[in-house]
C-alpha positions in Angstrom: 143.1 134.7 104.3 142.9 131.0 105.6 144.5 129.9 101.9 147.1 132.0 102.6 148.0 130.4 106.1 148.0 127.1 104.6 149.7 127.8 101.8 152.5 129.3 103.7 152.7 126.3 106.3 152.6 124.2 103.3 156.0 125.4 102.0 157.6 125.0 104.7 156.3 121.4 105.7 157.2 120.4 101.7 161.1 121.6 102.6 160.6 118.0 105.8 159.8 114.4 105.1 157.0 115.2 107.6 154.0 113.0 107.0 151.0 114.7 106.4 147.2 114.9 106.7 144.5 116.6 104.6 141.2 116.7 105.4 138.0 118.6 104.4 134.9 118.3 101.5 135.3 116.4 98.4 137.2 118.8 95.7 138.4 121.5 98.1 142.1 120.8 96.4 143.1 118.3 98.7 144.8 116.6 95.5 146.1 120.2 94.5 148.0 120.8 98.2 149.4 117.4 98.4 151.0 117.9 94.4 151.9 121.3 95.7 154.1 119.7 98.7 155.6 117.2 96.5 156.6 119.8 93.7 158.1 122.4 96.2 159.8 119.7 98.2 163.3 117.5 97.6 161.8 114.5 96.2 160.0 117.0 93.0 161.8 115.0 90.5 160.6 111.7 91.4 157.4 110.0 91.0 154.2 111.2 92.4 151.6 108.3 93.0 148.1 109.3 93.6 146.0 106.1 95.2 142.3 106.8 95.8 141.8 104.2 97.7 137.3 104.5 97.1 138.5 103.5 93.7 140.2 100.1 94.2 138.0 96.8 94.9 138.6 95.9 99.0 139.9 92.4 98.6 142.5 94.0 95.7 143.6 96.9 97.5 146.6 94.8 99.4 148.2 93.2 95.9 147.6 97.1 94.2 149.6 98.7 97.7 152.4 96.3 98.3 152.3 94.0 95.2 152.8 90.8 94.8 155.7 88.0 94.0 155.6 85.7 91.2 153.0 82.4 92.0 151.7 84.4 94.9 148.2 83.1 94.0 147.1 81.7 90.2 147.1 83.8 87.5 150.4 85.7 89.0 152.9 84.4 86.7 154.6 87.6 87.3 155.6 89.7 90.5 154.2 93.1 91.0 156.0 95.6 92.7 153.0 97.6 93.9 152.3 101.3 94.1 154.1 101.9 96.6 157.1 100.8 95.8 156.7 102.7 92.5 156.6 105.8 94.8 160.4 105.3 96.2 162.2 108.2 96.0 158.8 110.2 96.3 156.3 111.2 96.9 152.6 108.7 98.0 149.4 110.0 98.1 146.2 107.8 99.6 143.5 109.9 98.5 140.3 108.7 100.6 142.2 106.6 103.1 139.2 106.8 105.6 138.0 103.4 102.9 141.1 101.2 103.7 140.0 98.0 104.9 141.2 97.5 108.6 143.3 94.7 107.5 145.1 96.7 104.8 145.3 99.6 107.6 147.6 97.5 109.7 150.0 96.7 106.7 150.2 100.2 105.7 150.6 101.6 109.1 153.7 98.9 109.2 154.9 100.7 106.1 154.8 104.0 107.9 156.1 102.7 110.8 159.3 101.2 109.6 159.5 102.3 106.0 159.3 98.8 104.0 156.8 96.8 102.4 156.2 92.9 101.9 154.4 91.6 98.9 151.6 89.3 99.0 153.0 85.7 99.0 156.4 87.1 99.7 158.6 86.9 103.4 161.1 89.8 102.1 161.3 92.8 103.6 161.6 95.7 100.8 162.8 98.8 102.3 161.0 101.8 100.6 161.8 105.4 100.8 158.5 107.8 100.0 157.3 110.1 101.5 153.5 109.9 102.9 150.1 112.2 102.1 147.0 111.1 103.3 143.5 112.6 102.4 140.2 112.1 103.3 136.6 114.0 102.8 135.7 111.7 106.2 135.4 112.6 110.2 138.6 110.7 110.8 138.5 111.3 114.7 134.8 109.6 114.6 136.2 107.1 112.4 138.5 105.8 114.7 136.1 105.8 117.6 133.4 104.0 115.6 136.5 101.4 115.3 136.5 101.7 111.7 140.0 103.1 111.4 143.3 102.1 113.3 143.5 104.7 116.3 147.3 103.9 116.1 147.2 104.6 112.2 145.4 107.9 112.7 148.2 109.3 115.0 151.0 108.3 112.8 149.5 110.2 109.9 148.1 113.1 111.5 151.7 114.4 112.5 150.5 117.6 110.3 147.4 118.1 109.9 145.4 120.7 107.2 141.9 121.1 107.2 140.9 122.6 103.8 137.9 125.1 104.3 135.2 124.8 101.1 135.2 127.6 98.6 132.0 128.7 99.9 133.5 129.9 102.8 136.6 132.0 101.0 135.2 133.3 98.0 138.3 136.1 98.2 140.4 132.8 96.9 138.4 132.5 93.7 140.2 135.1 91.7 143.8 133.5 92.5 142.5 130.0 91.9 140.6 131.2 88.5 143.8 132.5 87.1 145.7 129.4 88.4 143.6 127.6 86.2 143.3 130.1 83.4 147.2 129.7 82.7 147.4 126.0 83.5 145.2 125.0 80.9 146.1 127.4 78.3 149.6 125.7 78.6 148.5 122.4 78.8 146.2 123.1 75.9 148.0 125.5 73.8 145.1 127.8 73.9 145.7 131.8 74.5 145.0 133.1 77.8 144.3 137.4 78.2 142.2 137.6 81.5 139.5 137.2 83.1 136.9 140.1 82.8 135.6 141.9 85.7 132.1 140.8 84.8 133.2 137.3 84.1 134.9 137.5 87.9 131.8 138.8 89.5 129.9 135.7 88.0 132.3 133.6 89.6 132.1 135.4 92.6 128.4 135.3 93.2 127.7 131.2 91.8 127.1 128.9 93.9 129.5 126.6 94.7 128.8 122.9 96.0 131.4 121.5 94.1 134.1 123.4 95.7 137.8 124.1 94.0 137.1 120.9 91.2 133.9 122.9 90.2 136.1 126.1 89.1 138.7 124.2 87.8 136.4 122.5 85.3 134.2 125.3 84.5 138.3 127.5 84.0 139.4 124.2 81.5 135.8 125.2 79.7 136.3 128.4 79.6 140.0 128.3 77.9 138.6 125.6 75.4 136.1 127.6 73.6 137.1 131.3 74.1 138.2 132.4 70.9 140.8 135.7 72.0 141.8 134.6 75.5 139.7 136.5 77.5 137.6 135.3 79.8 133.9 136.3 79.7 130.1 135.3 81.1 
């Protein structure tokens, strides 16, 4: 099984401070692998900050990285230590890094690089320890040859690299996954969990699946919501 390959390179990159690279379609469990190496790896008991960096306004996405020091610009009558810094000790994730701006590329390649940070407005150098995750849905290789992401950048993440394959393509995952989800939700939900039933699993099996892993997770949180005994059924 390809899952199973990854899975098992995957603990034992998460025992390095290795930096690492996910790629592959939106909701294949990029998000899920990188928590997965940060949970299984030294730094598990500090923070885990997830950036998806399609979400954050282009000309803000410096100040919400590296902060920002008191009267950097109007309006900042207070310094910002940024999301990375909030990551020291652990664990960063850029979700969708393929939408950096190039100008925000070359700061956090510094950070990469040589492991500290300067606000906006700020000369000082603030030394950060975190580890680095980097995602993207993107052709990262074509990105950089369409000179729309660093080439220098590229090479410093992609030190390991794991291409996630969709769930189309290993429906012999589903069962694990389902289950995964079964008992994470009736924990998080305090809802009882008894199985899945072979009919319920052949459903699964046979759906089609554009939205990949985040598909089945949502359709598993359904499922433990409004069954009534715990098991889970068409």
């Amino acid at each position: 099984k390809v899952m199973d390959e990854i899975l098992t390179a995957v603990r034992q990159v998460a025992r390095t401070d290795t930096t690492v690279l996910l790629t592959g379609e939106t909701g294949t469990g990029k998000g899920l692998i990188a928590q997965t190496i940060h949970r299984l790896s030294d730094r598990k008991n500090k923070p885990f900050v997830h950036i998806d960096c399609s979400a954050i306004t282009p000309n803000l996405i410096e100040n919400e990285l590296f902060g920002h020091a008191k009267g950097a610009y109007t309006g900042a009558d207070e310094a910002n230590p940024g999301r990375i810094l909030q990551a020291h000790g652990g664990t960063i994730f850029l979700d969708e890094i393929s939408e950096l701006p190039l100008n925000a590329q070359a700061k956090f390649l510094t950070f990469v690089q040589e492991r500290y940070i300067i606000p906006v407005g700020s000369t000082k150098l603030t030394p950060v320890n975190a580890r680095v995750i980097a995602a993207s849905n993107r052709d990262l290789e074509n990105f950089v040859r369409e000179k729309r992401f660093r080439s220098d950048l590229f090479f410093r993440l992609n030190v390991i690299h794991f291409e996630l394959p969709s769930l189309r393509k290993r429906k012999e995952d589903i069962y694990q996954l389902a289950l995964f989800f079964c008992e994470r939700f009736s924990l998080q939900h305090q809802k009882p969990f008894s199985g899945i039933t072979p009919k319920a699993l052949e459903v699964l099996n046979n759906r089609p699946r554009s939205g990949n892993v985040r598909e089945l997770q949502n359709m598993m949180m359904r499922a433990i919501l409004f069954s009534d005994d715990g098991w889970i059924t068409p």
